[in-house]
BAKE-115366 format. One record per residue (C-alpha): residue in one letter; chain; y, z, x. Coordinates in steps of 0.2 Angstrom, whole numbers, plus 5000, padded with zeros to 4 digits. Layout:
N
> A,A,Y,Z,X
...
***
This chain:
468
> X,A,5000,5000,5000
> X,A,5014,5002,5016
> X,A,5010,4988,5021
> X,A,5012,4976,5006
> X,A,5028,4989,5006
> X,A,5034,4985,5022
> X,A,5030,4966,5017
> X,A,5042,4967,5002
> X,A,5057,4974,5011
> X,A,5058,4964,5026
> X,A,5057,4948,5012
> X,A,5071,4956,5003
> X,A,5081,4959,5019
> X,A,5078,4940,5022
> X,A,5083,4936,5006
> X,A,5099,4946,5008
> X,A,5103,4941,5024
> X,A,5106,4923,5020
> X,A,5115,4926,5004
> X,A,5126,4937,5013
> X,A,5147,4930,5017
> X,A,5147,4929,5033
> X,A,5166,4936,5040
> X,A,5171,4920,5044
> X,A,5169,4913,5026
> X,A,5180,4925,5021
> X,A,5194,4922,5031
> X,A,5194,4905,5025
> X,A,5204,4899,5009
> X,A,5192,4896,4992
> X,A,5183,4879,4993
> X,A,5185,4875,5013
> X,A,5167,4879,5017
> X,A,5159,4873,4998
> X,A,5148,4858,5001
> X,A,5149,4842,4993
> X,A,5137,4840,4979
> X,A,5125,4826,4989
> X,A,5125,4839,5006
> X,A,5121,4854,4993
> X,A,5105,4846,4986
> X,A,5100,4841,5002
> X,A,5104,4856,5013
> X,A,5092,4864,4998
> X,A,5079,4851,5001
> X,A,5078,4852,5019
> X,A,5077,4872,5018
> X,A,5059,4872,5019
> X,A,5048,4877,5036
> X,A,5034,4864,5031
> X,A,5046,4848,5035
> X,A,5047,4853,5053
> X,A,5028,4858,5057
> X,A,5026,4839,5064
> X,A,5039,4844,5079
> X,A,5037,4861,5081
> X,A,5019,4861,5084
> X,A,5019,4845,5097
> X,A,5031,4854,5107
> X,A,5030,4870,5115
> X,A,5041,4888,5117
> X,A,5040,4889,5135
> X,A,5055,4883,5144
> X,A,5074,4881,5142
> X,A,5078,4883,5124
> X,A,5086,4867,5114
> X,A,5093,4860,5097
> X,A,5085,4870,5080
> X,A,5077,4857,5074
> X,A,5083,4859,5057
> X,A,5101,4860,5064
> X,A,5093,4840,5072
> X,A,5087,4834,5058
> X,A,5104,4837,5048
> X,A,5116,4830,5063
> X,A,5102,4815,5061
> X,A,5106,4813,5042
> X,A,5126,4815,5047
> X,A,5123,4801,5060
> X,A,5114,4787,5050
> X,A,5124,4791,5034
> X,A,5139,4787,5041
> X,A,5137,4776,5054
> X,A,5142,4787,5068
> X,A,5138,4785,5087
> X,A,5133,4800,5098
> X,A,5147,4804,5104
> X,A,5158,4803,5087
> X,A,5145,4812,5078
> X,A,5146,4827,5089
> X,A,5167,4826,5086
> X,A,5165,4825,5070
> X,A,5154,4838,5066
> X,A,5165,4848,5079
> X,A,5179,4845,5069
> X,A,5175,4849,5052
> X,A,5171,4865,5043
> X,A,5160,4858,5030
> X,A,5149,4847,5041
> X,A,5146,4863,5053
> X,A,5142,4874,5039
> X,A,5129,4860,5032
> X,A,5120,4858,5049
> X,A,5120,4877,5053
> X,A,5132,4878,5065
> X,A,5145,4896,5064
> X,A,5162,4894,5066
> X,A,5161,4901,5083
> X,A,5143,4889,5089
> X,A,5145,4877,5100
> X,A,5141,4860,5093
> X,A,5126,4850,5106
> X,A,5131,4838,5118
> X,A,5128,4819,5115
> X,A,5116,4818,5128
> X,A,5107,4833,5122
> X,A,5102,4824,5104
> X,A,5099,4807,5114
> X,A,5087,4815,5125
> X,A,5078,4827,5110
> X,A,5076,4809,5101
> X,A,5067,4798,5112
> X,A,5058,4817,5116
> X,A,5054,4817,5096
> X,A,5046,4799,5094
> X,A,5043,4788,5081
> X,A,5025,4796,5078
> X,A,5034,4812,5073
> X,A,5047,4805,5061
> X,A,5034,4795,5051
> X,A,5023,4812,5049
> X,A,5041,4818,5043
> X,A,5046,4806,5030
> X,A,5026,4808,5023
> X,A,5029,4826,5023
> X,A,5048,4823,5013
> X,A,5039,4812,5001
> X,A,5026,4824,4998
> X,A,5039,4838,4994
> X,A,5047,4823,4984
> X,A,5031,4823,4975
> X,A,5029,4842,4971
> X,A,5044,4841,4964
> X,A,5040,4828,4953
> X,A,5054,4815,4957
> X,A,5040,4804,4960
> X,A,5025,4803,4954
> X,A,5016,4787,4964
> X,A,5010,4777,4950
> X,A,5021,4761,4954
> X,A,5023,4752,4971
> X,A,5033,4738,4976
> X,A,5034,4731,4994
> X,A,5042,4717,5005
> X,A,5045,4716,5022
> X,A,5061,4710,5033
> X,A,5066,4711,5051
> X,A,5075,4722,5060
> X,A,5084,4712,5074
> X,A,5083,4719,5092
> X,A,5101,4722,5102
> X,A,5102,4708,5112
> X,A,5111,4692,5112
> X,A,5105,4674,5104
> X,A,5093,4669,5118
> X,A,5093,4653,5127
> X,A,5085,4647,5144
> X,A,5100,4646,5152
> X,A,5107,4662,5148
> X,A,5089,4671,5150
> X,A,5089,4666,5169
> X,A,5108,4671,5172
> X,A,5102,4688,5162
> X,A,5086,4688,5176
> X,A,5100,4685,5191
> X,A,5112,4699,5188
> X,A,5101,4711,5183
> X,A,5089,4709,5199
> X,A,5106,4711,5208
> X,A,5112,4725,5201
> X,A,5098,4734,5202
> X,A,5095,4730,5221
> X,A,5114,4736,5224
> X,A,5109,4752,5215
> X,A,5098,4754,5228
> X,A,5106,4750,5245
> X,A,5119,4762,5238
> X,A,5109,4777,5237
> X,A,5101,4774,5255
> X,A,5085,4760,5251
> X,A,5085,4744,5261
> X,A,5101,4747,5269
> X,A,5100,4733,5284
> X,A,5091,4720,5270
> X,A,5100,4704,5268
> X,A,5104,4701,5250
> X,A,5115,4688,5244
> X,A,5128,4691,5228
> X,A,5124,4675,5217
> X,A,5136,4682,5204
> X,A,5152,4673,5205
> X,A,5140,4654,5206
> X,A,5130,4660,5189
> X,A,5147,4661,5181
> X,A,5154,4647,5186
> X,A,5140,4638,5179
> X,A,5139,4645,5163
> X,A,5157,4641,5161
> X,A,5154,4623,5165
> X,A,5139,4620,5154
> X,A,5153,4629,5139
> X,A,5163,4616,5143
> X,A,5149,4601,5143
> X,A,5144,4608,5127
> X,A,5159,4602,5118
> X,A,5159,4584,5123
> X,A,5150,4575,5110
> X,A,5142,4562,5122
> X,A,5125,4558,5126
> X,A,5126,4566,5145
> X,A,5127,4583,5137
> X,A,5106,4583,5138
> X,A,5107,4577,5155
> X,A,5119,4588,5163
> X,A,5112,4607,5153
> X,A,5096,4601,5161
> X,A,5104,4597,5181
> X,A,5113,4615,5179
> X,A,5095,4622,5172
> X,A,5086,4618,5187
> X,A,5103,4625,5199
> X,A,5099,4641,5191
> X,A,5082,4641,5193
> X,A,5084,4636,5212
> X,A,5097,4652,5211
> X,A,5085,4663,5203
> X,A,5070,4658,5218
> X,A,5083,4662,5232
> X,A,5086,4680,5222
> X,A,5067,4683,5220
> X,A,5064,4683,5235
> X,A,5076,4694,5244
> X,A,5071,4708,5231
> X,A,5053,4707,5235
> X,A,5062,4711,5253
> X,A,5070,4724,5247
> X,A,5055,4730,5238
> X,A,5042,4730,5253
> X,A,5058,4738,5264
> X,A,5063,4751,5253
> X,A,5044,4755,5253
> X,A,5043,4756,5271
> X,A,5057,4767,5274
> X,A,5051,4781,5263
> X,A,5044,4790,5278
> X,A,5060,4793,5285
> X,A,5070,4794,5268
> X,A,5072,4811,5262
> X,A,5063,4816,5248
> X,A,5080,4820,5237
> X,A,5086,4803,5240
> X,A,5070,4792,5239
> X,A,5065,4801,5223
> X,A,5083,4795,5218
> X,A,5080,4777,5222
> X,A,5060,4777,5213
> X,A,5067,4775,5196
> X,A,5078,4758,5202
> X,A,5062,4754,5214
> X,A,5053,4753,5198
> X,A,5065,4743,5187
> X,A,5066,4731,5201
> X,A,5049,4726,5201
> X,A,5049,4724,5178
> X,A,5064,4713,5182
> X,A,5056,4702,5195
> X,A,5040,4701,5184
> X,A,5050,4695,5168
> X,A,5060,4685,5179
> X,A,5046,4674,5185
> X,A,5040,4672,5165
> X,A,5057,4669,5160
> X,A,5057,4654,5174
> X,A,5040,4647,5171
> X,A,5046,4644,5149
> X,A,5061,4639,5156
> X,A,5053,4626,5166
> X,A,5039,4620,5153
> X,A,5056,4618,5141
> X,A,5063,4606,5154
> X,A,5046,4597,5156
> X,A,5045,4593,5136
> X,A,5036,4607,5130
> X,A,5041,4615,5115
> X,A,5028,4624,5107
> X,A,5028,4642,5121
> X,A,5017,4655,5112
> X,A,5021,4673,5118
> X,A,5038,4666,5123
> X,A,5051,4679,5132
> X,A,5068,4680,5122
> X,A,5078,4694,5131
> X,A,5073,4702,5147
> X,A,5079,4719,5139
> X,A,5067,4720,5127
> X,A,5050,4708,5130
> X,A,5043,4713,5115
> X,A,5056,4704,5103
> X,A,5050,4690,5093
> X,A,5059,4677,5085
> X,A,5056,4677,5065
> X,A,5058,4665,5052
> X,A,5062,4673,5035
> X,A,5068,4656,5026
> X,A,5088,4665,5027
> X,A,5102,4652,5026
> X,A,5113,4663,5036
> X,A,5098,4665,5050
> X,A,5085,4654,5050
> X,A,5081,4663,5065
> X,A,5078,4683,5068
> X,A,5075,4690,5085
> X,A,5067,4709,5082
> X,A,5052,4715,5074
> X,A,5046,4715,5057
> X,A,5047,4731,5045
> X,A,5037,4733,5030
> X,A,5045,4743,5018
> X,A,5035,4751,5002
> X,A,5045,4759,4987
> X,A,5038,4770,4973
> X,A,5047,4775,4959
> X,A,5068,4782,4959
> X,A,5069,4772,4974
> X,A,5062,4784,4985
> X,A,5053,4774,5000
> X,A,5035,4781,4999
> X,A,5030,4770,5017
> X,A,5035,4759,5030
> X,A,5029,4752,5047
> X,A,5036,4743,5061
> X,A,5024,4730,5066
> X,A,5020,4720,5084
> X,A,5023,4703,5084
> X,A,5024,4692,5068
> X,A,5009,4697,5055
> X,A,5008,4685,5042
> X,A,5011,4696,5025
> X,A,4997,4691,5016
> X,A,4988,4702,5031
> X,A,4998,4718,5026
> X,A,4992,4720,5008
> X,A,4978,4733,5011
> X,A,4988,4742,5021
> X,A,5001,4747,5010
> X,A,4990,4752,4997
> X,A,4981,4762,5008
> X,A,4995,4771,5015
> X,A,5001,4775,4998
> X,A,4982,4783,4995
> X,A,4983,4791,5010
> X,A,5002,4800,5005
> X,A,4997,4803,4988
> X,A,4980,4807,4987
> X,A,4977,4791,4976
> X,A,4982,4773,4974
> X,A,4995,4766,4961
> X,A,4990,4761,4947
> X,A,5004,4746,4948
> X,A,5007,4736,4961
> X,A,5021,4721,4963
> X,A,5022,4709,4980
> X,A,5029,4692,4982
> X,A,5019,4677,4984
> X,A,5018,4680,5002
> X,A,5007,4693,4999
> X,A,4994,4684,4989
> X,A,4976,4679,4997
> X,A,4963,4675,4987
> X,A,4950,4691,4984
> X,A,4965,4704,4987
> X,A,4966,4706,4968
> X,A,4946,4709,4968
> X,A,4949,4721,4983
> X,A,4963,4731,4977
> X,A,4955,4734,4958
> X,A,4939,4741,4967
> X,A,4950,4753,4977
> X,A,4956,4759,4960
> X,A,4975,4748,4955
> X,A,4974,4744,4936
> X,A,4988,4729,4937
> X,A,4991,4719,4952
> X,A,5006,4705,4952
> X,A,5007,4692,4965
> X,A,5010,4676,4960
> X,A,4996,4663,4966
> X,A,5003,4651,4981
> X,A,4998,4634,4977
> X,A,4994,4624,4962
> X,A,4990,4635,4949
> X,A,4977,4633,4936
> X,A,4979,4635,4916
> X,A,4970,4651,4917
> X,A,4980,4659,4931
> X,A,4998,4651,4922
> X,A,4991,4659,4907
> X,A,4988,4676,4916
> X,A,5005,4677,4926
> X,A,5013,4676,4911
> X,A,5008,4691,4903
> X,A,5022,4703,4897
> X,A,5016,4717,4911
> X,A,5014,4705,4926
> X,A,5033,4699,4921
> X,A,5038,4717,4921
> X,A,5030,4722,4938
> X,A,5038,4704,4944
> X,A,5056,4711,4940
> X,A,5052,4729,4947
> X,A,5046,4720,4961
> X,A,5063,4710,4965
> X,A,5072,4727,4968
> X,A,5065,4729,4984
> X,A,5075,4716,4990
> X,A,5093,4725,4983
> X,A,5082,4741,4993
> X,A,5081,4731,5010
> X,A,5100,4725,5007
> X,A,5106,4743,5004
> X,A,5093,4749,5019
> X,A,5103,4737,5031
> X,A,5121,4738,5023
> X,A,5121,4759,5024
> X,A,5110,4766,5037
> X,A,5108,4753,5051
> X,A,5092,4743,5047
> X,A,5102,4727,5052
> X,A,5098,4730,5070
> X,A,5091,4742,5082
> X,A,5102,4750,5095
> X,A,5087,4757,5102
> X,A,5076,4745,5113
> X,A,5055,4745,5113
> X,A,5045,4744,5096
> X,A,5044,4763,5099
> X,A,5064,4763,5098
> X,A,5065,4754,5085
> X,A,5053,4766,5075
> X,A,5064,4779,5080
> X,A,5079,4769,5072
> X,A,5071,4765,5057
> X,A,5062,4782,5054
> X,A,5077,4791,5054
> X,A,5085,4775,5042
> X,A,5073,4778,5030
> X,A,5073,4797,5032
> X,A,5094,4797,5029
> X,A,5089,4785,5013
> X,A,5076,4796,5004
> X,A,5090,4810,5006
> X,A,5102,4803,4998
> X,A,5092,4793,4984
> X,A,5086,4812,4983
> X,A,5102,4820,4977
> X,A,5107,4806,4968
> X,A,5091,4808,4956
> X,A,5085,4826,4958
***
């Protein structure tokens, strides 16, 4: 009986302490510290221990201590919601009352440093923030704001940070940033007496010259891209070499570089040899362009970020994307029950089983309706999906389409699902226009999972206080 005693008081003193004003709050004039309505309802959804278990447990207690993550995860929300960069974000939330208040900071706390949150969100990964928006829909759930019974999906890509590739520009990219790095690394004491030769002031020049070819409108135009392609490629050999030099010297002196420094100079050792291995691909695609090849599987657009693909999605204002493709997965209110950013280009008639499994997986069943565009449709995914348990299933056949099938896709419920289905698109837009999804300002397909986790997350949040 004490103990269950003991128990209840130190709940109650809980319960008191955080419902207690704070001498600060009382300092302040009536309504300076009240919240919004939209961060109210979400500070209240995001009080809840079970939402950070993914982080908490991956990480251990030992060692210096860092951000709360729940005091992240709300600077997160501030950041994506508005837009905001590192740097403003921490200014901002510095500078205001209600924003402090909202992510737990007192009057007197110390907001963190930019660099502290950039570091605690590559630390985080993209692994953790998925497990964290099935763990928010879940919660979404028990509070019955969904319910899982519908689900609409679509994909779109989510374009990389680099510029619109070409051969030229990729091999002027490969040039400076091989020099760069080598300059790095004779200033902080590696390959001092190697001979490397600056190229920078050539590889402008001809940029600038083939800008200037370009707006002739003669038939030499071809002709003369191709004669300053091959000038740069002879450029980028001359370059290769010397930093393999610097390379094998660097490596040859780290018996009589200290430790201090050459455990300095590793990290640009290391980007030196990634640059000069996507260099050599960039300039073998470059040179089965020039030699009448077109079709280059696997093909290279940025240096920066290797992994980017170019993707057609049929836009008139791109016909091209460079990035990744997203799948995006809706249940009902809007709230985004899944999502996944994917290597490469899937085709999305490859991606139906996968959504409806991740929506079994979230909510302990599948849907019992289920909308896709024709992309999505492959003959024997409507057999498939009906023996996993869906009731309804609307895809529109691609092809020619028998009486039969015209008869069935003209039903009253396969029309319905067709009109629920077209809101994912309005979703996509909204995903892209307010929290980022237009392109990732972090690089890698694990950045990019980072980016459009915590998208997605700052989404739910809101659509969250809007409905519940």
């Amino acid at each position: 009986m004490s103990i269950n005693k003991n128990r209840r008081k130190n709940v109650a003193s809980k319960t008191k302490t955080k419902k207690q004003i704070s001498m600060w709050e009382g300092i302040f004039p009536p309504g300076t510290l009240e919240l919004s309505e939209e961060l109210r309802k979400i500070d209240e959804f995001l009080d809840d221990e079970r939402l950070y278990e993914p982080i908490t447990k991956k990480f251990s207690k030992i060692g210096r201590p860092t951000v709360p993550i729940s005091i992240y995860l709300r600077m997160m929300y501030i950041k994506y919601r508005w837009h905001l960069g590192y740097e403003t974000l921490v200014k901002e939330v510095d500078d205001s009352l209600k924003w402090r208040k909202f992510c737990g900071f007192k009057p007197q706390d110390k907001v963190p440093d930019s660099t502290t949150l950039i570091k605690l969100t590559h630390k985080i990964g993209s692994e953790n923030v998925e497990e964290l928006n099935k763990i928010l829909v879940k919660k979404a759930k028990e509070q019955k704001i969904i319910r899982g019974k519908k689900m609409r999906a679509d994909t779109t890509v989510v374009e990389s940070n680099i510029h619109y590739p070409t051969d030229l520009g990729l091999i002027a990219d490969s040039i400076r940033v091989i020099t760069r790095t080598v300059k790095r690394i004779k200033s902080r004491g590696g390959a001092v007496r190697t001979h490397f030769r600056d190229h920078s002031r050539i590889v402008k020049k001809t940029i600038l010259r083939v800008v200037k070819v370009l707006k002739k409108r003669s038939g030499e135009v071809k002709q003369e891209i191709k004669e300053q392609t091959q000038k740069l490629i002879r450029i980028l050999d001359e370059v290769q070499e010397q930093g393999k030099k610097v390379l094998c010297n660097t490596a040859r002196r780290a018996k009589s570089i200290s430790p201090d420094v050459f455990s300095r100079i590793k990290r640009s050792r290391k980007q030196l040899s990634k640059f000069l291995q996507l260099s050599e691909f960039v300039k073998q695609q470059t040179q089965q362009v020039l030699s009448g090849q077109k079709s280059i599987p696997d093909r290279i657009v940025s240096i920066f970020d290797p992994d980017a693909r170019p993707i057609r999605k049929g836009k008139l204002s791109k016909d091209t994307e460079f990035g990744r493709k997203v799948t995006i997965q809706e249940a009902e209110n809007g709230i985004i029950s899944g999502y996944r950013v994917h290597e490469g280009n899937p085709k999305d008639s490859t991606l139906f089983k996968e959504t409806i499994n991740r929506h079994t997986e979230i909510f302990g069943k599948p849907p019992d309706e289920v909308a896709y565009d024709r992309g999505f449709y492959e003959t024997g995914h409507e057999e498939w999906a009906k023996q996993q348990g869906v009731s309804r299933i609307s895809i529109p056949k691609v092809g020619k389409k028998s009486k039969e099938r015209k008869e069935y896709e003209r039903q009253y419920w396969f029309q319905r699902l067709q009109r629920f289905r077209a809101g994912s698109e309005a979703k996509i837009s909204l995903l892209k226009r307010k929290y980022g999804l237009t392109r990732s300002m972090l690089r890698g397909t694990e950045g990019t999972g980072i980016w459009v986790g915590y998208g997605v997350m700052s989404a739910n949040l809101w659509q969250i206080a809007r409905v519940g």
